[in-house]
MMTF fields as JSON, N, C-alpha, C and O atoms, coordinates in Angstrom:
{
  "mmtfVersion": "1.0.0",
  "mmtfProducer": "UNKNOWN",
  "numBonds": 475,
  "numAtoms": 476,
  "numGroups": 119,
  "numChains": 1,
  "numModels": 1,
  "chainsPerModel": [1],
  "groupsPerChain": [119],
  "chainIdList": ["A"],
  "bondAtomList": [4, 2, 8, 6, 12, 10, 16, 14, 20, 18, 24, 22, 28, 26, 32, 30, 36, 34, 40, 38, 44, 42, 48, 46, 52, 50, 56, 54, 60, 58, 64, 62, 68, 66, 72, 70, 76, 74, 80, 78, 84, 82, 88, 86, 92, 90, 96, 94, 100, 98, 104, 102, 108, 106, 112, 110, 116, 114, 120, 118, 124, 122, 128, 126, 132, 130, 136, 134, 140, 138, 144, 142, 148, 146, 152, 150, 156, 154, 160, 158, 164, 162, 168, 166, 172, 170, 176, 174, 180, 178, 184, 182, 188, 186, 192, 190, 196, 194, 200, 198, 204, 202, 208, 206, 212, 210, 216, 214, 220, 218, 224, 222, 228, 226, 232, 230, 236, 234, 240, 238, 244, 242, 248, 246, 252, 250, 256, 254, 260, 258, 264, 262, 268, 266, 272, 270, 276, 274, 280, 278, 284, 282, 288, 286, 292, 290, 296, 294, 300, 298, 304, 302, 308, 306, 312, 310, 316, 314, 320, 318, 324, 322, 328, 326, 332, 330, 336, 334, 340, 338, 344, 342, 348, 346, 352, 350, 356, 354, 360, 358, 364, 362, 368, 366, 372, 370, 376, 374, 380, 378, 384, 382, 388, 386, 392, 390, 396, 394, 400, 398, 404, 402, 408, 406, 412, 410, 416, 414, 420, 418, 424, 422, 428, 426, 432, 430, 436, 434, 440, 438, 444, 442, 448, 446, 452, 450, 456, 454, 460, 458, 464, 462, 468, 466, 472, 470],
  "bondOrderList": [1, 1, 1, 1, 1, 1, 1, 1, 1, 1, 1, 1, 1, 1, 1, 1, 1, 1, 1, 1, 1, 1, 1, 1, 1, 1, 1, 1, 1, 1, 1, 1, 1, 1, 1, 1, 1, 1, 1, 1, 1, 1, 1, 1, 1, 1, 1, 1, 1, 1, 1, 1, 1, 1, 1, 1, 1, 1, 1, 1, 1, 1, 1, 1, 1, 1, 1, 1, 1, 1, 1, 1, 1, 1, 1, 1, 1, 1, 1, 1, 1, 1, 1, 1, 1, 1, 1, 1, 1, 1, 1, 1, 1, 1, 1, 1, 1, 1, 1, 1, 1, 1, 1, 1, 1, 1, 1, 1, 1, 1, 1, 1, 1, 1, 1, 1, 1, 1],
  "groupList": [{"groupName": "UNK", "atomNameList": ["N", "CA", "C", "O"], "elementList": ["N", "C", "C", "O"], "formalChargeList": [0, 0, 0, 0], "bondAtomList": [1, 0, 2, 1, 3, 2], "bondOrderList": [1, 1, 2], "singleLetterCode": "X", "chemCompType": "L-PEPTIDE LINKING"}],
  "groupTypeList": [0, 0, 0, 0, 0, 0, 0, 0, 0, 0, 0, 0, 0, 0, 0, 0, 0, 0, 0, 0, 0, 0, 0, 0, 0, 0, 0, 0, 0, 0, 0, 0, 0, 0, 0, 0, 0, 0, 0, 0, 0, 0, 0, 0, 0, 0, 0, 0, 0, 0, 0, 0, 0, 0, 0, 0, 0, 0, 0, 0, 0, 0, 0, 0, 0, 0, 0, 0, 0, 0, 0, 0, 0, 0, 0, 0, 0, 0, 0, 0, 0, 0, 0, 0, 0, 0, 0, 0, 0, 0, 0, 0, 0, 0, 0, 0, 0, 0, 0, 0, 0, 0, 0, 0, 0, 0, 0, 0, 0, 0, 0, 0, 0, 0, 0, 0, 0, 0, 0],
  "groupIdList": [1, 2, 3, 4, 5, 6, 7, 8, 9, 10, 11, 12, 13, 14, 15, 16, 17, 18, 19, 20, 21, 22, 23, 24, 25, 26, 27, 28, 29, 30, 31, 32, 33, 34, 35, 36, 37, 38, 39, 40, 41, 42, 43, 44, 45, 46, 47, 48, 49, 50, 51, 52, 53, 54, 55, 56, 57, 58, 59, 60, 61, 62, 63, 64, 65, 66, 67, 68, 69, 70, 71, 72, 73, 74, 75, 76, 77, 78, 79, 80, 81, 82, 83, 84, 85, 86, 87, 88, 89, 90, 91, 92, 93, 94, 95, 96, 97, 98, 99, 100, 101, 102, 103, 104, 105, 106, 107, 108, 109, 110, 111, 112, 113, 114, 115, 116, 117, 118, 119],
  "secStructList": [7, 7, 7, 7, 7, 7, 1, 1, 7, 7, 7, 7, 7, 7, 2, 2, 2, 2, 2, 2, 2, 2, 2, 2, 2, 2, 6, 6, 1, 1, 2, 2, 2, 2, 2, 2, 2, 2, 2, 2, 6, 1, 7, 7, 5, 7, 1, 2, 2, 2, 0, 0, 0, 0, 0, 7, 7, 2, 2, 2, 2, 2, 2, 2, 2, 2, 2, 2, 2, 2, 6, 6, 7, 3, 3, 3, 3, 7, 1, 6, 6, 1, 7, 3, 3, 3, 3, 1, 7, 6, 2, 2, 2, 2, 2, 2, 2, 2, 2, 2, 2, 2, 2, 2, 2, 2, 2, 2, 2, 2, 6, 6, 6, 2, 2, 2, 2, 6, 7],
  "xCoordList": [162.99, 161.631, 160.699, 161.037, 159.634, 158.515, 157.558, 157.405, 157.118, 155.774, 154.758, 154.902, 153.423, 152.147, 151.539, 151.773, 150.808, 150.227, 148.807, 148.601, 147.9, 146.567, 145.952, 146.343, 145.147, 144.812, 143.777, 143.654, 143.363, 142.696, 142.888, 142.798, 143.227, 142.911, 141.611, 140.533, 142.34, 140.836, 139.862, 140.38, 138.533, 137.367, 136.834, 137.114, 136.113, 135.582, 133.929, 132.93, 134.154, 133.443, 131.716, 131.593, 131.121, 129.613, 129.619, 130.077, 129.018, 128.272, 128.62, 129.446, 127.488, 127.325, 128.004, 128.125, 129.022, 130.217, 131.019, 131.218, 131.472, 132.364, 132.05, 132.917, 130.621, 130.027, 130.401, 131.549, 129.937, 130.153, 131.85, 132.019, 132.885, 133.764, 134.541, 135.514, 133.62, 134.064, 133.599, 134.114, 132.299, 132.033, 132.776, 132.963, 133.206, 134.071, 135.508, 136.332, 136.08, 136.999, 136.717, 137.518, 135.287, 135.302, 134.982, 135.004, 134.736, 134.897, 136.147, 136.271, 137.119, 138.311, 139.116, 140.253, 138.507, 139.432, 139.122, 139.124, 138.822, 138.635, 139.963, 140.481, 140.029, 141.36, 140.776, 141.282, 139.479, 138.569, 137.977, 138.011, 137.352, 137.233, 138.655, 138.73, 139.69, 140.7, 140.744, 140.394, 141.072, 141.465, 139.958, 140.107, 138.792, 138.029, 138.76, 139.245, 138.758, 138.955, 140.173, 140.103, 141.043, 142.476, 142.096, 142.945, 141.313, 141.254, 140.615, 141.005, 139.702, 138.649, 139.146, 138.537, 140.754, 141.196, 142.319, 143.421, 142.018, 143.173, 141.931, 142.298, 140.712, 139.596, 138.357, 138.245, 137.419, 135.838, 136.146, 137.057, 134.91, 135.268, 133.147, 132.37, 133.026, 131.916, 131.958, 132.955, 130.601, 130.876, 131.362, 131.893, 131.102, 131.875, 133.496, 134.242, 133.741, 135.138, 136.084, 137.27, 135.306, 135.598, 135.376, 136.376, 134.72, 134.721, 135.689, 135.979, 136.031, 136.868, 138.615, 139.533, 138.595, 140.081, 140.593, 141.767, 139.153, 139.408, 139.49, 140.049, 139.059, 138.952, 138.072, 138.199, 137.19, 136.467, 134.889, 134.765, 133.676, 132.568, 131.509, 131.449, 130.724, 129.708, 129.081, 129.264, 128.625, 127.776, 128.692, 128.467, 129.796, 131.068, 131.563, 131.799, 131.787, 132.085, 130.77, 130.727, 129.904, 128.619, 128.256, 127.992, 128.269, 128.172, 129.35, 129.133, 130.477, 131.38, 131.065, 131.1, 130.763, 130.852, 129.441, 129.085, 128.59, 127.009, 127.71, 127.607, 128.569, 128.901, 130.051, 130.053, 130.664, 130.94, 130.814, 131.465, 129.523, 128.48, 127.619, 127.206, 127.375, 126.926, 127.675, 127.144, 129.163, 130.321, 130.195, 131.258, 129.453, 129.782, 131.292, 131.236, 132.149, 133.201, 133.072, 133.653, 132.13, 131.962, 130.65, 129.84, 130.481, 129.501, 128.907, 129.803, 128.113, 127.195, 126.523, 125.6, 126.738, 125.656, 125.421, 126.309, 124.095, 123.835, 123.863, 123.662, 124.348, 124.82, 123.904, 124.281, 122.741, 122.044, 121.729, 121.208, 121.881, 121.89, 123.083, 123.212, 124.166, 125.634, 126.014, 126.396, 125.692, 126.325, 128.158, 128.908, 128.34, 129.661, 129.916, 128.951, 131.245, 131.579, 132.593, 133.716, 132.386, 133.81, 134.271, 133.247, 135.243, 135.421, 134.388, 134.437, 133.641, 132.516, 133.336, 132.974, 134.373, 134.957, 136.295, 136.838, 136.928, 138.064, 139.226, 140.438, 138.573, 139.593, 139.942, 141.105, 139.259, 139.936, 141.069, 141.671, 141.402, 143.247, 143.943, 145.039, 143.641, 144.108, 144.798, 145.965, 143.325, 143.894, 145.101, 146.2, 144.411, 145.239, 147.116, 148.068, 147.091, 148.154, 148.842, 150.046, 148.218, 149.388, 149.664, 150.747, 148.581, 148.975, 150.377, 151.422, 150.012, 150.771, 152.212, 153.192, 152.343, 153.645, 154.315, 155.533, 153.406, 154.136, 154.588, 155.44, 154.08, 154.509, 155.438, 156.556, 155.373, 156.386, 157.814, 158.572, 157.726, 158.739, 159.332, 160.531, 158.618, 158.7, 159.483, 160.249, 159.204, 159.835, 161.111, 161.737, 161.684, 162.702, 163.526, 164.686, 162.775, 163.865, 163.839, 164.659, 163.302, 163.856, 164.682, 165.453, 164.595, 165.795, 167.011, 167.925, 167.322, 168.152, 168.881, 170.059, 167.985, 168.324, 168.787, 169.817, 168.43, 168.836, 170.328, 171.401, 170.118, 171.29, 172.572, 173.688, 172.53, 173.018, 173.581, 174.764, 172.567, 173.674, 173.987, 174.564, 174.001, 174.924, 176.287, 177.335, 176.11, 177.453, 178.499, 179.492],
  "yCoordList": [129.141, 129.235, 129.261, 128.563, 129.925, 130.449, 129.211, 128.825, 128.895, 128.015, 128.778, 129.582, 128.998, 129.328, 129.344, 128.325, 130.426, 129.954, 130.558, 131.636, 129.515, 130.032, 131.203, 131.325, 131.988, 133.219, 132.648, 133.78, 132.154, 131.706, 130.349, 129.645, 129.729, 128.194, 127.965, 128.552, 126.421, 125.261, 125.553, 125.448, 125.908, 125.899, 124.515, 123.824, 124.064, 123.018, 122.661, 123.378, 121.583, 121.695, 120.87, 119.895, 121.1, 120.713, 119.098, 119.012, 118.274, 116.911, 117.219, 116.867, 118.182, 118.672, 119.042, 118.621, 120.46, 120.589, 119.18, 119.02, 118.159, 117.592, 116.858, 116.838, 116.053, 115.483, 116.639, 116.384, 117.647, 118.568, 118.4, 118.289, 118.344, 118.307, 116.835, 116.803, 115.76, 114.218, 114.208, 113.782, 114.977, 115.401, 115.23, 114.406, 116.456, 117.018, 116.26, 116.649, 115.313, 114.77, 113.438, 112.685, 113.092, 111.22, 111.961, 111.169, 113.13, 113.346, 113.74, 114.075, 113.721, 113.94, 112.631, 112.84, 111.009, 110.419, 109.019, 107.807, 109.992, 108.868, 109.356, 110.438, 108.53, 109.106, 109.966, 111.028, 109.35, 109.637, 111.139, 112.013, 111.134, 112.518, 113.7, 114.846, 113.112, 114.026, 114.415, 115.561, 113.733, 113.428, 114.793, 115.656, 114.622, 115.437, 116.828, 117.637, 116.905, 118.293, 118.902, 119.9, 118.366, 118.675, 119.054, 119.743, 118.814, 119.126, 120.232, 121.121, 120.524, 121.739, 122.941, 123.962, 122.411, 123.712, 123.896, 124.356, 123.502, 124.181, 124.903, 125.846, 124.977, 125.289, 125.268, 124.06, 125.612, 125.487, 124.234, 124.094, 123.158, 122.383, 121.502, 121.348, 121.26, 120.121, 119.444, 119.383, 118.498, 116.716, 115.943, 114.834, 116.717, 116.089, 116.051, 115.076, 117.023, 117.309, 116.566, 116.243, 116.51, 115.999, 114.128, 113.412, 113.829, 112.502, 112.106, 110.911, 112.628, 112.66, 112.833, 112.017, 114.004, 114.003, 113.012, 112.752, 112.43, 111.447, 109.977, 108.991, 110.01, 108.582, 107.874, 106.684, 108.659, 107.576, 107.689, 108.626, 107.141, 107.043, 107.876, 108.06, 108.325, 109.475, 109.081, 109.881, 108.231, 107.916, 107.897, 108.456, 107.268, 107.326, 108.769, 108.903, 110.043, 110.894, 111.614, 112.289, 111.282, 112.336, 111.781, 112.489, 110.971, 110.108, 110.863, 111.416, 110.868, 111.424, 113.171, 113.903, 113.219, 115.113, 115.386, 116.563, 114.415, 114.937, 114.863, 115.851, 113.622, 113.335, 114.853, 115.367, 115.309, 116.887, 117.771, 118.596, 118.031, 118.993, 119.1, 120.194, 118.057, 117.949, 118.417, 119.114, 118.012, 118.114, 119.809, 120.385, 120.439, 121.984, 122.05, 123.106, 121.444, 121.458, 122.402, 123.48, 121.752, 121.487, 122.513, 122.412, 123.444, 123.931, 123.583, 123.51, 123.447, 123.179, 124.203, 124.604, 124.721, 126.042, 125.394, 124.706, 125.624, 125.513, 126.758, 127.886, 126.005, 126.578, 126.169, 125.539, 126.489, 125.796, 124.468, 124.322, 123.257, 121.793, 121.411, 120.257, 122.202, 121.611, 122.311, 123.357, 121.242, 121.604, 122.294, 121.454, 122.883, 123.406, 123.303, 123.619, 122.852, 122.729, 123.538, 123.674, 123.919, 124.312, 124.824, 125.224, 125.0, 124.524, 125.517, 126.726, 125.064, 125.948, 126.862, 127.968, 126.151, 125.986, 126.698, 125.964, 127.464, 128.225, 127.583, 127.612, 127.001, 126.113, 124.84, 124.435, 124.366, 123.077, 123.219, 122.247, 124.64, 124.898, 125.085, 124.525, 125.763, 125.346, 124.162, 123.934, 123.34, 122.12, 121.242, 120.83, 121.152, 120.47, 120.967, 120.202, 122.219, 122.91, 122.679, 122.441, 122.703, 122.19, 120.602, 120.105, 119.9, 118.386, 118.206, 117.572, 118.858, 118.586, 119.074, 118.345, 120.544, 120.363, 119.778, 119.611, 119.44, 118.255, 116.988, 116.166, 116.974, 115.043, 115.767, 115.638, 116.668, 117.468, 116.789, 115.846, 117.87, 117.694, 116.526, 116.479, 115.586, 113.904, 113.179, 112.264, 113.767, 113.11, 113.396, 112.534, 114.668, 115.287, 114.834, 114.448, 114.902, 113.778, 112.64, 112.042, 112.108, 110.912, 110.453, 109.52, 111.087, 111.076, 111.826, 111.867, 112.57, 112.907, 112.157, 112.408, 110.893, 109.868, 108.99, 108.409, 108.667, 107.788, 108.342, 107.743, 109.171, 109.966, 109.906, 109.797, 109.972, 110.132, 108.758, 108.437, 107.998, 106.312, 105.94, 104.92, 106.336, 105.529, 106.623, 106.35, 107.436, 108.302, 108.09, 108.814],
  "zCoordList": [51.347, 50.889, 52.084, 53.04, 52.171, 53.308, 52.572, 51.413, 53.645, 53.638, 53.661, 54.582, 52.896, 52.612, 54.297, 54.946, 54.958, 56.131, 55.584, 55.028, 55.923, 55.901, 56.679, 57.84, 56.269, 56.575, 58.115, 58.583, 58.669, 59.84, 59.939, 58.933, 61.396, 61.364, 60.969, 60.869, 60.702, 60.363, 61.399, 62.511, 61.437, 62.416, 62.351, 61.372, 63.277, 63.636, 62.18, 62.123, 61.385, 60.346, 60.383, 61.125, 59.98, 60.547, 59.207, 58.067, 59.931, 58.92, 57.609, 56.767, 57.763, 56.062, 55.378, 54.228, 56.179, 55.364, 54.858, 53.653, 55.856, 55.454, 54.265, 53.392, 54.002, 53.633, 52.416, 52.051, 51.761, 50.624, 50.48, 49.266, 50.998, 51.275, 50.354, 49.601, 50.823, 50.766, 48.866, 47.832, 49.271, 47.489, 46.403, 45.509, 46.829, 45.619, 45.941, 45.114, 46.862, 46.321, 45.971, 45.416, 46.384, 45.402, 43.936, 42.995, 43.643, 42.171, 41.649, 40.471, 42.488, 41.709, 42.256, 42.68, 42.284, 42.388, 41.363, 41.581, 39.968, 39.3, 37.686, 37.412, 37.265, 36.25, 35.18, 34.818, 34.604, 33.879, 33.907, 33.04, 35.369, 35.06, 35.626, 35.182, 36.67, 36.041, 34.636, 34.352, 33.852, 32.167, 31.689, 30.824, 32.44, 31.79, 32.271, 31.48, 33.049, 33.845, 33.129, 32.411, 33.331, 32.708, 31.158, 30.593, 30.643, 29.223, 29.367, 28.61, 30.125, 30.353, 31.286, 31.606, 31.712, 32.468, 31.155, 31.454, 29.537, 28.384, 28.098, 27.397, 28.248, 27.308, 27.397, 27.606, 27.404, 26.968, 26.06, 25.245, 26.504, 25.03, 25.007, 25.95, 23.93, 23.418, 24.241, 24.96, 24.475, 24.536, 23.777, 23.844, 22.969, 20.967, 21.473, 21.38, 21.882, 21.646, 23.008, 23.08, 23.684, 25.319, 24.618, 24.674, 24.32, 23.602, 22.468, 22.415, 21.892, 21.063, 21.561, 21.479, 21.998, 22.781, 24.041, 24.305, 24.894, 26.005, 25.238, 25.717, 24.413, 23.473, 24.434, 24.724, 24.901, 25.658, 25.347, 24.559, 25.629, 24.604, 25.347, 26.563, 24.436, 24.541, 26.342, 27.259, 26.463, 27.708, 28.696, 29.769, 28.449, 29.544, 29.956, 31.157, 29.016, 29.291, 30.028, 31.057, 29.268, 29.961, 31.371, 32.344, 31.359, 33.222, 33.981, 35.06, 33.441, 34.225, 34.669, 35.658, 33.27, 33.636, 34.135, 34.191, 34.506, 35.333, 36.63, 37.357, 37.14, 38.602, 38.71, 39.828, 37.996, 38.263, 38.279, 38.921, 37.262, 37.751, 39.01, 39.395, 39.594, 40.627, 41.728, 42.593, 41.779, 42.522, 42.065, 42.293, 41.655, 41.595, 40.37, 39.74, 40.085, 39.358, 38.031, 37.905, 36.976, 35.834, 35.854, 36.776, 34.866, 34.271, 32.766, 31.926, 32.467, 30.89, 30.451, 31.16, 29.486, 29.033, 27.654, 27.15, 26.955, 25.449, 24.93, 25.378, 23.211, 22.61, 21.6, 20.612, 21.794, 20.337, 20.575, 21.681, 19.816, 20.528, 20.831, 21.24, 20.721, 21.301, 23.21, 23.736, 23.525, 25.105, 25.816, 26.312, 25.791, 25.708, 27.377, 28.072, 28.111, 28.864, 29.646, 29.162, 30.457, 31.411, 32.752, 33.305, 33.503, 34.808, 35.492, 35.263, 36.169, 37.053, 38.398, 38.799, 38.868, 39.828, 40.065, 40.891, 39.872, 39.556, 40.647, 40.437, 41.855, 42.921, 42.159, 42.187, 41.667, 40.685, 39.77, 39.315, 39.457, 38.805, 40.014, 40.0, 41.197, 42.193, 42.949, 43.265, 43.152, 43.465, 42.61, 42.981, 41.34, 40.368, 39.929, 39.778, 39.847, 40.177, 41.311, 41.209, 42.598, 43.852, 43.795, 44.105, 43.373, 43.492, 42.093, 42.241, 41.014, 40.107, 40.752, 40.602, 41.601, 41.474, 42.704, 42.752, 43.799, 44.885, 43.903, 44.238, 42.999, 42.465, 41.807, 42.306, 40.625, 40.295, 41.34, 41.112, 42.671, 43.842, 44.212, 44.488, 44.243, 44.594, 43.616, 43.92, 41.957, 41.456, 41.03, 40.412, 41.308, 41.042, 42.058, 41.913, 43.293, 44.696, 44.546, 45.243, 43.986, 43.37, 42.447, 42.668, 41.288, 40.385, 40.92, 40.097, 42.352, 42.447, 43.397, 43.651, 44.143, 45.219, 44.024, 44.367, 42.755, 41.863, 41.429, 41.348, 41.281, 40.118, 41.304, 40.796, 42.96, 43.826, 43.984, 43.871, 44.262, 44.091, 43.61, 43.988, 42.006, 40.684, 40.597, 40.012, 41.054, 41.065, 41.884, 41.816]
}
């Protein structure tokens, strides 16, 4: 298997970038709004429906999904008085996709370090 090489090295990054940077990952290091996101990369969905499927409560979800709109993540468009949601961000199936399948990787070497010493 070939390893992925990035199309130019890393350049030297300014304050600001990093700071935009640090952003968008203290918004992806809460479970909560993973849990939002992950539902919104099956779908467009409500606050109704984002409340309902997270089991978690109207103000709790909407606090979450303002701190990811902000993070650029998350888009809101109305629909009448219903706010409809979904990923603003097309790098967030990205990200979520490579992290999912490194743990994916991790855990398969592990059950195979398990499966390896009971045999």
């Amino acid at each position: 298997m070939s390893k992925k090489k990035s199309a130019a090295p890393a350049k030297q990054l300014s304050d600001a970038a990093l700071e935009l940077i640090a952003t968008r990952f203290r918004a992806l290091s809460e479970p909560m709004r993973l849990r939002l996101l992950n539902l919104l990369m099956q779908s467009e969905q409500t606050v109704g429906q984002l409340v309902e499927a997270s089991g978690s409560g109207q103000a709790n979800v909407s606090k979450h999904l303002a701190l990811l709109r902000e993070a650029g993540m998350v888009g809101v468009r109305k629909e009448g008085l219903t706010s409809v949601c979904f990923i603003a961000d097309p790098i967030v199936n990205e990200l979520c996709d490579m992290m999912c399948c490194r743990l994916r990787e991790e855990m398969e070497g592990k059950a195979r370090s398990l499966a390896s010493g009971l045999g």
